[in-house]
C-alpha positions, 0 to 999 in steps of 0.5 A: 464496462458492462460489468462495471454496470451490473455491479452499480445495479447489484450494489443499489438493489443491496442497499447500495453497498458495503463494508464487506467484512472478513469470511468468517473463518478467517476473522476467527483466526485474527481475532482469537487472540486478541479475545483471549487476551481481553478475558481478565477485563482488562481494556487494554487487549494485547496488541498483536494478534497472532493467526493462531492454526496457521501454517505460514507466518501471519499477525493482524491488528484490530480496530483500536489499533487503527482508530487511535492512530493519528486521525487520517494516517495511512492504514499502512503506518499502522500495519508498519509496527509488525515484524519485517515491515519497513514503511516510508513516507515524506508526510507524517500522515503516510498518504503522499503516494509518491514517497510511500514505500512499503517493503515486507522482507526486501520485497517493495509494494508492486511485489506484494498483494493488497485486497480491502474486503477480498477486493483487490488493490493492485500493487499500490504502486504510483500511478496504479494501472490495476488498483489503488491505495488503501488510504484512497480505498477507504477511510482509515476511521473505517478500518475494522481489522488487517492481516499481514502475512509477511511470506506468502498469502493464502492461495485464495488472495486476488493479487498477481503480484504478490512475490513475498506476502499480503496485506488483507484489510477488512471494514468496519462493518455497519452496527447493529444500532443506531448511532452517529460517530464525529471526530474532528482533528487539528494539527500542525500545518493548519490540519483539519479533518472531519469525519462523520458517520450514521449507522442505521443499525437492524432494520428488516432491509439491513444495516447501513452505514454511511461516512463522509471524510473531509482532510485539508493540511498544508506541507510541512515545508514550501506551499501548497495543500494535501486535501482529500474527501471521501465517501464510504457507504455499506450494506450488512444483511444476514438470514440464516446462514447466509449474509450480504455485504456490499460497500461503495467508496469514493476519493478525490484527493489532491496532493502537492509534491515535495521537491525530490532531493539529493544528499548535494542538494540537502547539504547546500540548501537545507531539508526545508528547501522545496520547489517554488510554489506559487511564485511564477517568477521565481520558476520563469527566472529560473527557467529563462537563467539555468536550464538551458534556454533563451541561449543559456547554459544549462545548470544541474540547479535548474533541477533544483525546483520546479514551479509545482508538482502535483497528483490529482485522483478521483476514485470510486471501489466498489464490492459486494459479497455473498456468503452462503453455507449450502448445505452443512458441508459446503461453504461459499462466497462470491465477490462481484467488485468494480473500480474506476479511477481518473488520475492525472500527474502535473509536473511544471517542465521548463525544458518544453516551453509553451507555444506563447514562449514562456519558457515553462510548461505543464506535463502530464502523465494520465490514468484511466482505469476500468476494471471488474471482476467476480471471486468465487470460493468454495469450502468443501467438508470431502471427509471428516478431517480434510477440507477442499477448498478451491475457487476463481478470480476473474478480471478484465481490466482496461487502462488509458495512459497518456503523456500529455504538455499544456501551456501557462496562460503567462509569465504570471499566470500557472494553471492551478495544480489542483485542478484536471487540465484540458486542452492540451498543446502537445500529446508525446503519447498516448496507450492503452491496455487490456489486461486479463486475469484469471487466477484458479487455486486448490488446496486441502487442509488435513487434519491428520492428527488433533494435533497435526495439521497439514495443507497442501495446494496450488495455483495457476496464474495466466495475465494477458496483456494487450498494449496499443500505442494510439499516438507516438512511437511506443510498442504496441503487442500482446505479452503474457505471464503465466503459470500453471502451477504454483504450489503451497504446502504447509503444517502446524503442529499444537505443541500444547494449547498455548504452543504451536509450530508452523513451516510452510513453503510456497512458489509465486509469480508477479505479473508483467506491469501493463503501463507505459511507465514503471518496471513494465515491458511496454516501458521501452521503444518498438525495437527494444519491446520486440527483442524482450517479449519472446524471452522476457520472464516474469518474476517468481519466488520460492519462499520458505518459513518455519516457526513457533507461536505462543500466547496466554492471557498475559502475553503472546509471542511469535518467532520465524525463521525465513529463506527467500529465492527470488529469481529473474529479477527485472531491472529498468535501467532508465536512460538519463534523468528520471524526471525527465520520463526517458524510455526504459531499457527492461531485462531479467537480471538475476535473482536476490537470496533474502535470510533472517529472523522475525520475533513479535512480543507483546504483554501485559506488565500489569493492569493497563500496561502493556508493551509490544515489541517487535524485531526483523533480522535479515539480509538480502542481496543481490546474486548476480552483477548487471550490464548497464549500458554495455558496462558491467556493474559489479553488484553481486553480494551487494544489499538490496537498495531499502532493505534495512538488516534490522528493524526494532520496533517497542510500544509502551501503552496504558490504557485504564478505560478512561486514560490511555496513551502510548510511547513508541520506538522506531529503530531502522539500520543503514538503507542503501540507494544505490546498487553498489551500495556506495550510496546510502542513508544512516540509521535512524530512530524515530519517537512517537507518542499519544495521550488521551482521555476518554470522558463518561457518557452524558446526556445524548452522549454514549462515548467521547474522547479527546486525543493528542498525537505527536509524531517524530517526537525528537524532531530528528531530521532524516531521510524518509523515501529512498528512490522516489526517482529510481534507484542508481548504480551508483552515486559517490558524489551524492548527486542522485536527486531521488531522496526525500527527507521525512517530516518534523515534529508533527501534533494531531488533536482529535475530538471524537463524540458517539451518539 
């Protein structure tokens, strides 16, 4: 908690804070390309920029990219157009946290690496013990830029859990003049969004922006409401060679669940069918007739609704970064960051009835997260052609979890699923966490020739974990993940000024989940943690990529090959319903092979007309079969669930200063949910499509648009989020209510004016 206070007296000093931006070199390397495409004086830039001299595979998007996709969508539905993402949610914006999936060549989000402005995320899982979601972190109106490594991230990215690649999101960083930025959205479903923000431009203190986010939109099926309000507030300050940024973000998001549904329960209700919400007589008939209570039997249909489900999350991020050239050979940046975040998960239960005898109840799941931490890179010039780079990333990180059952006032009377409750009749149990991080790294770019370039390094990574179980029956101990060295090697070598190939390899760890919930070793009783933490494994990769980029004035280009060995894969076999919140049962299970082919173009057709195109070809099965319950599951050879073989993306986009717009294609092959792979959704293809225009300056007026946005332009019904319940072994009769489908034809109108 200390830290937590240095860092608010730090982020006030430096003019409370920032959009911290992208170290220097590495913004060279995302927006390079995208320059070079704009030199004609053609507006429309090429799409997708290419990390020109690296020696992995990366691309990035700029900040046009984000700013006209539709108002208040997730920065991930944009990051979701590149080579070998696969991103999916219920709702067409992409921010219900529960239905988000995001998966870089078969590897979900919990192994993948989130930063927003070097900050780290954590693993964007549900529930987050250690981060949260970019769309919590900051506006999306406020992203400057992203870069996607789709293999391995840099040694120098503050994440422990990145087996496969990183996503890096960077702000947009406060103008250098005066102006105010309004935007105001409506849309299907009742949306609204209000965006506003001040930038104060040059002073002799600095520049500071400040923004405020206002959403509210209906569900697209059933009742209830997602809101969210956000506050982001940066700080730029630059002398000589050396700069300050610092940012403060807040969230308060209010989100109402969607039903979790099964291929049973689509056939014999419909995709529109959704939980009860706010009809309480409907959820006490329901829980009084079908699940078992007032001397019933219980039905599989009192699972088919509930009263209400909701997330409730109240987040404040904040960073500042120092960055310095000491002298002409060495280069440095430090980053001091601080997140606390108050979380609470409502599911309205009729299998625990409250102590007034209405047979429904409210239970909870409960985050409390505290963490800080400080990032410190250093570049160093040793010889000529070789640059060190070397540096540190520390984190103490303290995480409250709790299971928790309120009561309903009566029949007719819920607590409201918006609101934080208190007083709670019941706590099942309740933990908590310490967790510290230490990540070193070392490397050494070479440039052996003018041509060749060769970097070699590595990292060492060592999570200590203490759990202790404050009520109920869940373990308490310490359990670590460590390795000392993680190595990365790569070369690139310039065929040409507009040609280079690349290959890399690289080894990586993903750090045990220190929760009570999810894929975590705490997750199980006090036996089943005492038999698994001497002999349980973190899970590692070895990666390998070679390719081949290009670019020119009209067009780039990039193609790369892959080759993922994932070992000691842990599995979570949950034991019964996974609503119902059973312990876990956690092992090493094998490995995965991952395989295929990733190619990005994206060109000019003539002035104004572009098209971006993008295609994965892979496969990723599992190597090993499984015991589950002291039976053998026959799964090796199988696909790996949600991991789609092909993904085809292609964007046609006009843009002539004043007119613009876009016709988009989304082609996703057969996914599997199933391990045996008996269980799958079909393929799918999804249009989507935008037109706007932008008018001439007038009177206080500099720019002003108006922007329509249509998502699932055919209105095609399908199946969005796979798991939203766990994945099954198997489920040839489609029971498994872990399904949940994606939404209709959806329109945004966005108004945007700068003064």
């Amino acid at each position: 908690m200390a830290r937590i206070h240095t860092l608010s007296a730090l982020a006030t000093a430096a003019a409370l804070a920032c959009a911290a931006t992208a170290q220097a070199q590495t913004v060279a390397a995302i927006a390079a390309p995208a320059a070079a495409a704009s030199a004609s004086g053609d507006t429309q830039t090429v799409t997708i920029a290419q990390g020109r001299g690296q020696v992995r595979s990366v691309l990035g998007l700029d900040a046009k990219e984000f700013t006209e996709a539709p108002a208040g969508t997730s920065p991930l539905v944009t990051v979701s157009r590149l080579p070998g993402v696969n991103f999916q949610s219920a709702d067409p914006l992409g921010n219900y946290e529960w239905s988000t999936r995001f998966t870089v060549r078969s590897f979900s989000q919990n192994q993948l690496g989130f930063t927003l402005d070097n900050v780290p995320l954590g693993d964007m899982s549900y529930g987050n013990f250690n981060g949260l979601h970019i769309s919590r972190a900051i506006s999306s109106e406020n992203v400057g830029h992203a870069s996607l490594s789709q293999g391995s991230g840099s040694l120098d990215t503050a994440s422990s859990s990145n087996l496969g690649g990183t996503i890096q999101f960077y702000s947009r960083a406060p103008e250098d003049k005066f102006g105010l930025d309004v935007r105001e959205t409506l849309g299907s479903d009742a949306e609204h969004r209000s965006y506003a923000r001040v930038d104060t431009g040059d002073s002799v203190f600095g520049r500071i922006s400040l923004s405020f986010t206002d959403q509210d939109a209906e569900k697209w099926k059933g009742e209830g409401h997602q809101r969210q309000q956000q506050f982001n507030l940066g700080y730029l300050a630059t002398w000589g060679t050396s700069r300050l940024s610092a940012f403060v973000n807040t969230s308060k998001r209010r989100e109402i669940d969607y039903q979790d549904m099964s291929k049973e329960m689509i056939g014999r209700l419909g995709y529109k069918w959704d939980n009860f919400f706010p009809n309480t007589a409907a959820a006490v008939n329901a829980a009084n007739t079908l699940c078992g209570n007032n001397g019933t039997t219980y039905v599989t249909q009192c699972d088919d609704a509930y009263y209400a489900g909701s997330g409730l999350r109240d987040d404040t991020l904040m960073g500042s970064t120092f960055e310095t050239r000491a002298w002409d050979k060495l280069h440095m940046a430090l980053t001091l960051y601080g997140h606390t975040n108050k979380g609470e998960g409502l599911w309205y239960t009729p299998y625990v009835p409250s102590p007034n005898g209405v047979n429904v109840s409210v239970r909870t799941t409960e985050y409390n997260i505290s963490r800080s931490g400080e990032i410190a890179n250093f570049d160093y010039e040793l010889f000529s052609a070789n640059t060190l780079k070397f540096g540190l990333w520390h984190e103490d990180n303290n995480f409250n979890q709790a299971r928790r059952f309120y009561a309903v006032a009566s029949a007719t009377s819920f607590p409201s699923p918006y609101n934080f409750l208190s007083n709670p009749f019941f706590t099942q149990w309740q933990d908590t966490f310490k967790t510290t991080t230490n990540q070193y790294w070392l490397s050494d770019d070479w440039d052996v020739t003018d041509a060749l370039t060769v970097t070699a390094g590595f990292k060492g990574l060592h999570v200590t974990t203490d759990g202790t179980a404050q009520i109920g029956t869940m373990p308490s101990g310490t359990i670590e993940s460590k390795k000392n060295f993680l190595p990365q090697v790569g070369a690139n070598f310039k065929l040409s000024n507009t040609d280079e190939l690349f290959a890399s390899y690289s080894k990586n760890m993903r750090a045990f989940q220190a929760s009570a919930t999810g894929t975590s070793p705490f997750a199980t009783t006090v036996a089943g943690f005492n038999a698994i933490k001497s002999s349980l494994k973190p899970e590692t990769s070895d990666d390998f990529e070679a390719g081949w980029r290009t670019h020119h004035q009209l067009y780039e280009a990039t193609l790369a090959a892959y080759l993922v060995n994932f070992h000691d894969r842990l599995l979570a076999v949950q034991q019964g319903a996974g609503i119902v919140g059973n312990p876990a049962v956690l092992s090493n299970v094998g490995g995965v092979r991952s395989y295929g082919l990733e190619a990005s173009l994206s060109f000019r057709l003539m002035p104004g007309l572009s098209w971006t195109n993008s295609l994965s070809e892979g496969r990723s099965t599992y190597q090993d079969n499984v015991v589950s319950n002291n039976v053998p599951v026959d799964i090796k050879g199988k696909h790996v669930v949600d991991a789609p073989d092909t993904m085809l993306k292609s964007i046609l986009g006009y843009d002539n200063g004043s007119l613009f717009g876009d016709l988009g294609a989304d082609f996703m092959s057969t996914r599997y949910y199933s391990y045996t792979n008996d269980a799958s959704v079909p393929s799918r293809l999804l249009m989507n499509a935008s037109a706007g225009y932008r008018f001439p300056a007038f009177g206080m007026v500099k720019q002003s648009s108006v922007q329509l946005n249509v998502t699932n332009l055919t209105d095609r019904k399908y199946i969005s989020t796979l798991g939203s319940n766990g994945f099954v072994n198997s489920d040839p009769g489609g029971t498994a209510q872990t399904l949940l489908p994606g939404a209709p034809r959806e329109w945004t109108l966005t108004f945007a004016a700068k003064f």
